[in-house]
N, C-alpha and C positions, 0 to 999 in steps of 0.2 A: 458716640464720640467720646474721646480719653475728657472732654471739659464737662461733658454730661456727667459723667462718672465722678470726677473730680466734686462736681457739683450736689452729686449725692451725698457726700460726705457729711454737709453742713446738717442735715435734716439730724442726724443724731446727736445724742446726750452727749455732752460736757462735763456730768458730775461724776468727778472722781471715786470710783466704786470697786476697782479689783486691784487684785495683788499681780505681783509677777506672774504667779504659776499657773494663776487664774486665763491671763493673756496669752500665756506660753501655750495652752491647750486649747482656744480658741482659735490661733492664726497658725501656729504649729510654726512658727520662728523662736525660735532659741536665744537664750538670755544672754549670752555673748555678743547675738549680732544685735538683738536692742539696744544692748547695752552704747554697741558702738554706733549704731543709729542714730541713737541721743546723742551723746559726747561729740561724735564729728559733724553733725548735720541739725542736730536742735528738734529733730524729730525724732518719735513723739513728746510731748510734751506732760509726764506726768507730774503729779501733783504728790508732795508730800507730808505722811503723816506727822503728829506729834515726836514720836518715835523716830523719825526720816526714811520711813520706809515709804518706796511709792505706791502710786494710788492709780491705778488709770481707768479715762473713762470710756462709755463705748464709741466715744468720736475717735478716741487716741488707736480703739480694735480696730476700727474701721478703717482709719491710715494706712494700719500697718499690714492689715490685710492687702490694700488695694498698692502700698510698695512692693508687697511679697510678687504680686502678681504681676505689676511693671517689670519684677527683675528677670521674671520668669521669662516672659515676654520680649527678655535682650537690651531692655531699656537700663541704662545701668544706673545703681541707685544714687548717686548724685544727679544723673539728670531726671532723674521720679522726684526728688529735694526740690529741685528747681522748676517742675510741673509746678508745684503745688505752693511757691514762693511766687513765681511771675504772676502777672497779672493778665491774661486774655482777654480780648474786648468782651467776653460774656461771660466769665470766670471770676470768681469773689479772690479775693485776694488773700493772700496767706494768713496774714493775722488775723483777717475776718477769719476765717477757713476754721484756726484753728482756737482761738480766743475768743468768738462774738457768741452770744446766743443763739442757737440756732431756729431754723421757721421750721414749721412742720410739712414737710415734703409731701405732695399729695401725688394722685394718681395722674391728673391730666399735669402736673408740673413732671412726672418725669416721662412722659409721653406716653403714657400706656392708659389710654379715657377707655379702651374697651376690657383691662383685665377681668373685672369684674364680672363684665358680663361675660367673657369668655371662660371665667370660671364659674358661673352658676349655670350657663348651657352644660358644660360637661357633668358636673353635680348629677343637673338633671335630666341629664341621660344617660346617667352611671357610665361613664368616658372617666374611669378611675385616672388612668395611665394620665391621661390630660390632665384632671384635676388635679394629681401629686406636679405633674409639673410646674403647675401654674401657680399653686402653693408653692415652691420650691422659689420661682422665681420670685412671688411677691415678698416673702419673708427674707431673702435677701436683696432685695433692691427697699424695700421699707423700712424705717424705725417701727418699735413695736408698737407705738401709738396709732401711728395711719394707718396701719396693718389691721388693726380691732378698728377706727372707726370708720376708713373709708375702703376695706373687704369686707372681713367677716361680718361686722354686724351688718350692714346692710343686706348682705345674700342669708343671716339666719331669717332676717326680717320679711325679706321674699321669700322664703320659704315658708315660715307662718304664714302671711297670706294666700295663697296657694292652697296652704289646709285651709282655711277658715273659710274659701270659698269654694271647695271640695275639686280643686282640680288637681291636687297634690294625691301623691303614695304612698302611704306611711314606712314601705319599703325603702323607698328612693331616698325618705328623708332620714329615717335611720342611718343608712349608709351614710351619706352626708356628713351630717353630724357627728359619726364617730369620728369620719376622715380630719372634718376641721378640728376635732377634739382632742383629735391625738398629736398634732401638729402643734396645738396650744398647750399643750403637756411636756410635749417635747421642748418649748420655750419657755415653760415654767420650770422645768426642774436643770435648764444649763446655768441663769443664773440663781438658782438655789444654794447653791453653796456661800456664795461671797456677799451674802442680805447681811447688815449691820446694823438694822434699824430694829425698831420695837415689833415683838413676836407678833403677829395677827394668825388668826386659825380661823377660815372660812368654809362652809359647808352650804348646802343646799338642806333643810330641814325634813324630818322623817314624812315621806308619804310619796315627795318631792323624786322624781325618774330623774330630770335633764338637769346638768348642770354649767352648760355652757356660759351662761350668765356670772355664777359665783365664777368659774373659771376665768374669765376673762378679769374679773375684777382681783382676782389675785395676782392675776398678771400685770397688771394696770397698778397693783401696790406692792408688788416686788420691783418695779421700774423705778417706783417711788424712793426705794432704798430698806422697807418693810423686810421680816423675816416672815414669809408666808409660811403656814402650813396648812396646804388645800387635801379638805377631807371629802369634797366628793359628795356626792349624792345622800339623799335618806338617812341623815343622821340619824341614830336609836339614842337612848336616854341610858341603855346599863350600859354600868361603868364609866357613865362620860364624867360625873364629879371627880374624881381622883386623877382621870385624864388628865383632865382642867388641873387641877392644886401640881401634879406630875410636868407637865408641860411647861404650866405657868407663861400663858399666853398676855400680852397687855390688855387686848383687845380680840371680841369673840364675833362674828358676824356671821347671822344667817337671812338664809332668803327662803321666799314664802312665792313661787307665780300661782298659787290655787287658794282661794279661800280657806276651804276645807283644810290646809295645811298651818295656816295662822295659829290656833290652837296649840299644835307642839311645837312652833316658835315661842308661845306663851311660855310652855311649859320650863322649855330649856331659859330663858332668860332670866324666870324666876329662882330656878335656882341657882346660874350663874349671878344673878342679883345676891344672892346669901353668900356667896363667894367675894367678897368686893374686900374684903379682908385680907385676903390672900393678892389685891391687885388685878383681877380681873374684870375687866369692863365689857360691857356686854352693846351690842348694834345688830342692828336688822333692815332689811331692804325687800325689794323685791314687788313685781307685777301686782298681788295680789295687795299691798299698799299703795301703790300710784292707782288700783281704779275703786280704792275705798280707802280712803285717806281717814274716814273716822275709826278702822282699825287702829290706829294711832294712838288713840285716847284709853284705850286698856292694856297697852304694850308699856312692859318696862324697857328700861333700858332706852338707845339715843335710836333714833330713825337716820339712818344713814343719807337719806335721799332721793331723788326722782331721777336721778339718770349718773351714769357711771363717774360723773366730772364732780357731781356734787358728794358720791358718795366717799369720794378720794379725800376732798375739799373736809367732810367730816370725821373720816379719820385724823388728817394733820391736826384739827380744833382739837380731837380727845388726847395726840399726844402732847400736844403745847399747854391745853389745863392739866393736866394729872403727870405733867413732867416724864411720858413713858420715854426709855433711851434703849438702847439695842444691846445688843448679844457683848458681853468679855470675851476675853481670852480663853479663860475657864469654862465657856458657851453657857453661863449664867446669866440673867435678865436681873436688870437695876432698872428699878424705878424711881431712885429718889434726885433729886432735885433736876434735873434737866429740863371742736366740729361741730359739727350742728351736735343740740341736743339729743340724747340717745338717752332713752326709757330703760328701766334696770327690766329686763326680764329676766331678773334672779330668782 
């Protein structure tokens, strides 16, 4: 139903995060008819800079997507305006729509209580064609938060189980895992461009194969407004200091899921610790800390936390003590004066 839809809308962000050109290549509507969009009709509604350049966010993509598509569809764009201004008996009302906070849209609120499972039966029966589409749909009916916590992690989660009680295929689940990974990637690097927050570089530490986990939490701090730069799996140790001083990241965070890999998390934070000079703050996480917590007590650097919410929760602590601010003009970093619980298996 056009009110169901309508009602999608609300579940995404509100914080003013791209530029024009940034929207213009996301909805593929042209700066003209925005333009008159806003000026005759008050829709979308961006936000502007210091500067008065505007700012939009992904509720305002999302409008303008779902006008694009009204038009298409015959509906002409004053009466797609006035969709989204009336009031339906089950319908939020414009100003909510467009100015309220919004709630975090789940799977059974927008009628689909089986995606899930209909996407891990195909997983796991390598039903690829199915699986991409299911993916396809969930990523566009989702904000990326429900997306990570009420899909993906839960079917990574079934799928660990699965191995741990030997009914899994280490084939099947490969396959899997690259499919949801690369789909996570592919959502990691659309908004990479327009990140104006303070650098973060996340990696999965040397020893370390999977890195869905660090993945996701870079996606989870590029939503945040973070400049990620996700390195991926087994990080090595040459060359990474001058990376470091090179880069000049605010904040450095790795993950450990295997004991045995703790150690070259040591390794790396101590030296990132001699770095603190240059502005670099060092964090770590991950499975093999949540089921030995006294790993803890010889680890430099800040312990990120036990599950994805907290470890967000402790990056904004390290940028609000140590004042980190985001990317200039000049793409130079300034640091001076400014669901149910889900287990990090990073």
């Amino acid at each position: 139903m056009m009110i169901d839809k309508i009602r999608h809308l609300l579940a995404f962000s509100d914080t003013p995060r791209y530029n024009i050109k940034a929207v213009v290549q996301q909805t593929q509507v042209n700066v003209s008819t925005l333009r008159a969009w806003e000026q005759r009709y008050g829709v979308p509604q961006p936000k502007r800079t210091d500067h008065g350049h505007r700012l939009y966010s992904q509720r305002d993509i999302e409008i303008i997507k779902w006008l694009k598509l009204a038009t298409e569809d015959g509906i002409s764009i004053s009466q797609a305006v006035v969709m989204l201004q009336e009031e339906p008996e089950e319908a939020p009302r414009a100003e909510v729509l467009i100015d309220a906070k919004p709630h975090r849209t789940t799977i059974a609120d927008a009628g689909w209580p089986d995606l899930r499972t209909q996407l891990f039966d195909a997983l796991v029966n390598s039903n690829l064609r199915q699986a991409n589409v299911l993916l396809s749909t969930a990523i566009s009916l989702f904000p990326v938060e429900s997306l990570v916590y009420d899909v993906i992690l839960p079917i990574m989660y079934d799928f660990s189980k699965r191995w741990v009680d030997g009914s899994g295929c280490m084939a099947v689940e490969q396959v899997a895992v690259q499919i949801i990974r690369q789909r996570l990637t592919s959502l990691l690097q659309i908004h990479a461009p327009y990140a104006h927050g303070p650098r973060m570089l996340i990696a999965a530490t040397h020893g370390e194969q999977h890195d869905i986990g660090p993945l996701v939490y870079a996606l989870m701090m590029e939503q945040e407004g973070w400049e990620v730069v996700f390195m991926g799996p087994n990080l090595g140790m040459t060359g990474l200091a001058d990376f470091l001083v090179r880069m000049s990241p605010a904040v450095v965070v790795l993950s450990a899921s295997m004991v045995e890999n703790v150690a070259s998390i040591q390794q790396v934070g101590q030296m990132i610790t001699g770095l603190h000079h240059h502005g670099v703050h060092f964090g770590y996480a991950g499975r093999a800390f949540v089921q030995n917590p006294e790993l803890c007590l010889r680890m430099p650097g800040t312990y990120m936390g036990d599950d994805f919410r907290a470890a967000i929760q402790s990056a904004q602590q390290l940028s609000e003590e140590f004042g980190l601010s985001g990317v200039h003009a000049n793409g130079m970093h300034s640091r001076e004066g400014t669901a149910s619980r889900t287990r990090l298996g990073l």
